[in-house]
VMD Tcl script that builds the backbone (N, CA, C; Angstrom):
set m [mol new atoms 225]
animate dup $m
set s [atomselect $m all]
$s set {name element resname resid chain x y z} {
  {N N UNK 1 A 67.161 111.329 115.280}
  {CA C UNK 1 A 68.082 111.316 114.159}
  {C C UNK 1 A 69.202 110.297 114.353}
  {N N UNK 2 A 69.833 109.864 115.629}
  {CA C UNK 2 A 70.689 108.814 115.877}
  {C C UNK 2 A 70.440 107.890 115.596}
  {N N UNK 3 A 68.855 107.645 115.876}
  {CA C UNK 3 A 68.410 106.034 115.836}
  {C C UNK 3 A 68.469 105.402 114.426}
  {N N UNK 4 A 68.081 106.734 113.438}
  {CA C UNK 4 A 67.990 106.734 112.094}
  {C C UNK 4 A 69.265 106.435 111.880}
  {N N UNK 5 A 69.878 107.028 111.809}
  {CA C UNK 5 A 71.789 107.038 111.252}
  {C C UNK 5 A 72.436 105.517 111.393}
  {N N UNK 6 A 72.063 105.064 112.906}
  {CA C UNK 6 A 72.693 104.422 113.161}
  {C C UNK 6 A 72.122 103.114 112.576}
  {N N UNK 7 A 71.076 103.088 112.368}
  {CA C UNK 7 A 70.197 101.853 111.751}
  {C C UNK 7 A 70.610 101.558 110.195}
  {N N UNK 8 A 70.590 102.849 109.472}
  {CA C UNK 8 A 70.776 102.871 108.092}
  {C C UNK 8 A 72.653 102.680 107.913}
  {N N UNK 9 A 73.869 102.625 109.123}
  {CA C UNK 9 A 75.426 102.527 109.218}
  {C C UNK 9 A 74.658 101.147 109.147}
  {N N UNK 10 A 73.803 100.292 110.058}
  {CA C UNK 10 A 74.310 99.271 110.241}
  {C C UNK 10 A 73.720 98.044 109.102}
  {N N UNK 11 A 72.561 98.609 108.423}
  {CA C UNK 11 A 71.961 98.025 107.581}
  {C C UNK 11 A 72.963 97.985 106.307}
  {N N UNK 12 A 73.949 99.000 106.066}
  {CA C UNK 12 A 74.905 99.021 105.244}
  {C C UNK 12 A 76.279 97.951 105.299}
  {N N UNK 13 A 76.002 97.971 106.817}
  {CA C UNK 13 A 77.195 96.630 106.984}
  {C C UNK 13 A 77.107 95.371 106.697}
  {N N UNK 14 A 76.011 95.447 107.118}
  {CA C UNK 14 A 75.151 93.855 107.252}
  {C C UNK 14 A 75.497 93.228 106.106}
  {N N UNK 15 A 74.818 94.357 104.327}
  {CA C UNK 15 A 74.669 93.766 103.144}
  {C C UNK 15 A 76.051 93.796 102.682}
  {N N UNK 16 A 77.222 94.020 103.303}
  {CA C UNK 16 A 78.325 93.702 102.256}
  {C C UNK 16 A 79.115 92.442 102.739}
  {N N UNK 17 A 79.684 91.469 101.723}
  {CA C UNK 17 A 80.237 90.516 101.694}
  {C C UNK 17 A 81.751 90.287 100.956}
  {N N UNK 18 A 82.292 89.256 101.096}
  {CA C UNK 18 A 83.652 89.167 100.150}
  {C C UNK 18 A 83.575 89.134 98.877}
  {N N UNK 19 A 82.333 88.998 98.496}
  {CA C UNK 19 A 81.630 89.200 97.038}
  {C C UNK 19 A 82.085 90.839 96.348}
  {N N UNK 20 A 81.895 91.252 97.293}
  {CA C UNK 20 A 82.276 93.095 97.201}
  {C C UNK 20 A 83.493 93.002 96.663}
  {N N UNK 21 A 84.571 92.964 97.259}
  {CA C UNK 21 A 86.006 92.924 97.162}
  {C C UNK 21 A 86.397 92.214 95.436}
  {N N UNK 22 A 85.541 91.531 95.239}
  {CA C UNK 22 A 85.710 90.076 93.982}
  {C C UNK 22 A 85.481 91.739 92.577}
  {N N UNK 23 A 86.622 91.344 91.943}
  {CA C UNK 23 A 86.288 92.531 90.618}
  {C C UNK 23 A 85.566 91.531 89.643}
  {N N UNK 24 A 84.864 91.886 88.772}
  {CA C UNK 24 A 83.922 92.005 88.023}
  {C C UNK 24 A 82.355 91.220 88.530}
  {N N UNK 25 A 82.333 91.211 89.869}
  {CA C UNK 25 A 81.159 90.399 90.563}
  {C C UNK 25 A 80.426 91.957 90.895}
  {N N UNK 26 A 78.613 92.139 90.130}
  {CA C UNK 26 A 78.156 92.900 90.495}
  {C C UNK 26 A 77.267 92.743 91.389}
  {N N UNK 27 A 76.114 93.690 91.944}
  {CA C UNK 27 A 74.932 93.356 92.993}
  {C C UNK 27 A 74.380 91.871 92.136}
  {N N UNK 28 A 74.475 91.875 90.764}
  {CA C UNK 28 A 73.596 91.046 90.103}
  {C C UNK 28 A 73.726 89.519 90.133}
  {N N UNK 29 A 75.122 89.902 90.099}
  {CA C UNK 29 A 75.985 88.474 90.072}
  {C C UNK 29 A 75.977 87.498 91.590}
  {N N UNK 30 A 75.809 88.829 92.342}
  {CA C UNK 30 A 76.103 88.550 93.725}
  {C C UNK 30 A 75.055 88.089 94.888}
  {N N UNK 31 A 73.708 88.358 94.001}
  {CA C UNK 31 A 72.486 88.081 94.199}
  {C C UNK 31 A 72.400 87.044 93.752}
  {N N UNK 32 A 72.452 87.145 92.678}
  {CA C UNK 32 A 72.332 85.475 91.691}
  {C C UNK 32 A 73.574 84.111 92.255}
  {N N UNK 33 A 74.486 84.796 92.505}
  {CA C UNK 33 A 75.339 83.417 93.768}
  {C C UNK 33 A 74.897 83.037 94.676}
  {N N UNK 34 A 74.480 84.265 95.472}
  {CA C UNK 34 A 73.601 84.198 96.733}
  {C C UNK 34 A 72.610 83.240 96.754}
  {N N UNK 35 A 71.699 83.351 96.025}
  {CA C UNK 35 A 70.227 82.621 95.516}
  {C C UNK 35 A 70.686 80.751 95.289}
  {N N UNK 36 A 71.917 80.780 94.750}
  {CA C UNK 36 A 72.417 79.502 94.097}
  {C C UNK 36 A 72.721 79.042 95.075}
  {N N UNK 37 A 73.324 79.381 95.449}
  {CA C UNK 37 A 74.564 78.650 96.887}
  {C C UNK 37 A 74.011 78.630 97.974}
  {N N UNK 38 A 72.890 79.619 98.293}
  {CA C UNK 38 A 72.667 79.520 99.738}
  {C C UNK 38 A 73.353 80.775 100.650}
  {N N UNK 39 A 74.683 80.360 100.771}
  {CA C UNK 39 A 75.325 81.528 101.288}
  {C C UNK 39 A 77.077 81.129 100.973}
  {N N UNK 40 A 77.240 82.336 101.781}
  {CA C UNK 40 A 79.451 82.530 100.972}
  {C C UNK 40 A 79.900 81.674 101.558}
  {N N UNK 41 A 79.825 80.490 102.507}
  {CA C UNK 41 A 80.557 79.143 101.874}
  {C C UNK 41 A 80.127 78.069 100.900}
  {N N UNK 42 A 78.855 78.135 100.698}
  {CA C UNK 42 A 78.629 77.261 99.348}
  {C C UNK 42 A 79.393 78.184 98.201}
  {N N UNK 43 A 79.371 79.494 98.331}
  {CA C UNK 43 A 80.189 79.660 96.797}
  {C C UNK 43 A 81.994 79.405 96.831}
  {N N UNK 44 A 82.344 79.700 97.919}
  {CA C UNK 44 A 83.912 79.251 98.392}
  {C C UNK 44 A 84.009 77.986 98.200}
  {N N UNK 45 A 82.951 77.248 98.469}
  {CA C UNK 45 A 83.331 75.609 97.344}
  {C C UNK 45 A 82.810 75.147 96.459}
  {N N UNK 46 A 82.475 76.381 95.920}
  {CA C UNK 46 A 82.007 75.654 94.363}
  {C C UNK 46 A 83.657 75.542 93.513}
  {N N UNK 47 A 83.155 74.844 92.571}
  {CA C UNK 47 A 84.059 74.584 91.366}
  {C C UNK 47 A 83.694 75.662 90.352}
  {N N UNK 48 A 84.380 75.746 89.190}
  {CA C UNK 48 A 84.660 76.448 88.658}
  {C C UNK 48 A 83.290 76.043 87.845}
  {N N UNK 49 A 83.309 75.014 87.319}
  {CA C UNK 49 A 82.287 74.601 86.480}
  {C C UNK 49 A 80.300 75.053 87.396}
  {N N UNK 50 A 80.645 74.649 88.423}
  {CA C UNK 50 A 79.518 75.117 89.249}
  {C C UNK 50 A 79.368 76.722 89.563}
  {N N UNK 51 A 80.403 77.383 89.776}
  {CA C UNK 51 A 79.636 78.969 89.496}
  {C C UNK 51 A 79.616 79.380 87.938}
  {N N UNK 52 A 80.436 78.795 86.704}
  {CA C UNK 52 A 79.809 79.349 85.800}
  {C C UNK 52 A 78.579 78.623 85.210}
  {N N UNK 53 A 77.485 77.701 85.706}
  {CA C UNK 53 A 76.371 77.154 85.895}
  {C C UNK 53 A 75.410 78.215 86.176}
  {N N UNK 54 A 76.159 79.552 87.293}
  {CA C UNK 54 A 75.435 80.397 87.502}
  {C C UNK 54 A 74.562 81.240 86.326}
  {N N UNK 55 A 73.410 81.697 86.567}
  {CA C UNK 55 A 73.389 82.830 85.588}
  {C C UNK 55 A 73.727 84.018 85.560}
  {N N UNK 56 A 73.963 84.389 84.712}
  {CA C UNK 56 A 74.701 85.678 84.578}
  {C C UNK 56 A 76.373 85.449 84.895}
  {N N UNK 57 A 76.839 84.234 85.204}
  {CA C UNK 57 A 78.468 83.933 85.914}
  {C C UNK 57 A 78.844 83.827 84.064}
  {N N UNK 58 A 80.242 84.028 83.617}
  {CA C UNK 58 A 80.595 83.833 82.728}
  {C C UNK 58 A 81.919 83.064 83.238}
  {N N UNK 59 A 83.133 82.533 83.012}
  {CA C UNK 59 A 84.518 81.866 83.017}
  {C C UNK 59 A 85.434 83.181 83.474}
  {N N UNK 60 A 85.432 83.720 83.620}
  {CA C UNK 60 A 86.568 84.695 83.712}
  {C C UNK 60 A 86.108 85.714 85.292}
  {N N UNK 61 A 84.542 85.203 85.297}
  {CA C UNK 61 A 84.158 86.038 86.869}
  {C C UNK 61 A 84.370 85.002 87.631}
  {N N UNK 62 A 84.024 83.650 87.410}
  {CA C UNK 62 A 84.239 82.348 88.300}
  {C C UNK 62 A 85.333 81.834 88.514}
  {N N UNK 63 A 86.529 82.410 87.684}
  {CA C UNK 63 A 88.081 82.572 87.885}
  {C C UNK 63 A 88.278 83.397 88.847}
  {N N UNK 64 A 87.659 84.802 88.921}
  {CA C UNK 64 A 88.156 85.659 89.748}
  {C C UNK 64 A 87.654 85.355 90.962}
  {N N UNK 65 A 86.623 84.604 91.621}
  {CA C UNK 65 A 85.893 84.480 93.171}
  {C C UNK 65 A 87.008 83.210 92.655}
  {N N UNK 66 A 87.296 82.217 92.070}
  {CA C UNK 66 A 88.411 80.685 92.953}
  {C C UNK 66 A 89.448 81.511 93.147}
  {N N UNK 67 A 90.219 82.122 92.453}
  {CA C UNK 67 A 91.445 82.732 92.883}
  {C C UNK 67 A 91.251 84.103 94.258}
  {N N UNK 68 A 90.078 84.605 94.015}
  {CA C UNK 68 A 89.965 85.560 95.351}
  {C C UNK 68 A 89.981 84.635 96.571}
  {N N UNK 69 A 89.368 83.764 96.390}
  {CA C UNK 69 A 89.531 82.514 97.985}
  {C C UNK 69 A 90.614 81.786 98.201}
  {N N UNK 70 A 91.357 81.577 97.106}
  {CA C UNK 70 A 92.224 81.161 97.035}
  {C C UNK 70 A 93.398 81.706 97.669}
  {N N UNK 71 A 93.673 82.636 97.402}
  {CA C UNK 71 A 94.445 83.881 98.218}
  {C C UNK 71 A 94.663 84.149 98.904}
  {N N UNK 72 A 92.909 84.113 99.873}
  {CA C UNK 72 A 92.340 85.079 101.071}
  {C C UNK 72 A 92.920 84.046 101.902}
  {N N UNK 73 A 93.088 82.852 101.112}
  {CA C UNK 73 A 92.988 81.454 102.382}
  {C C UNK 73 A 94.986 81.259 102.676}
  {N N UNK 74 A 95.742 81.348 101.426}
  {CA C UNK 74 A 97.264 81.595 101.673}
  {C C UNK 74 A 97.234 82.423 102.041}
  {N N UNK 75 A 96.977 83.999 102.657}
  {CA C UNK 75 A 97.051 84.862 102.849}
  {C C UNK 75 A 97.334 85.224 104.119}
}
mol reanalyze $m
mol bondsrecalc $m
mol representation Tube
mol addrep $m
């Protein structure tokens, strides 16, 4: 039962990212960045115009990941 527990704590860690934290970014969105970019520094430098390129990205979610990095990085 440990081996179980502890496999399924860590498989839970693994899949979360700063994507999580980002409000209105869902699994869907976050998959679909994922897929685009490669991984969370290609989306930390995309432009604005390049994540709403994404599908499913609209202007107002690709506002919220530049200003979430934006932040994280004055922060």
């Amino acid at each position: 039962y440990a081996i179980v527990y502890h496999r399924k704590t860590r498989e839970s860690t693994m899949l979360k990212s700063d994507l999580d934290n980002i409000k209105g970014i869902g699994a869907k969105r976050k998959l679909a960045l994922l897929r685009h970019f490669g991984d969370i520094e290609g989306v930390k430098k995309a432009t604005l115009e390049e994540l709403t390129a994404v599908d499913g990205m609209n202007k107002l979610s690709a506002k919220s990941i530049i200003d979430y990095y934006k932040e994280k990085n004055n922060g």
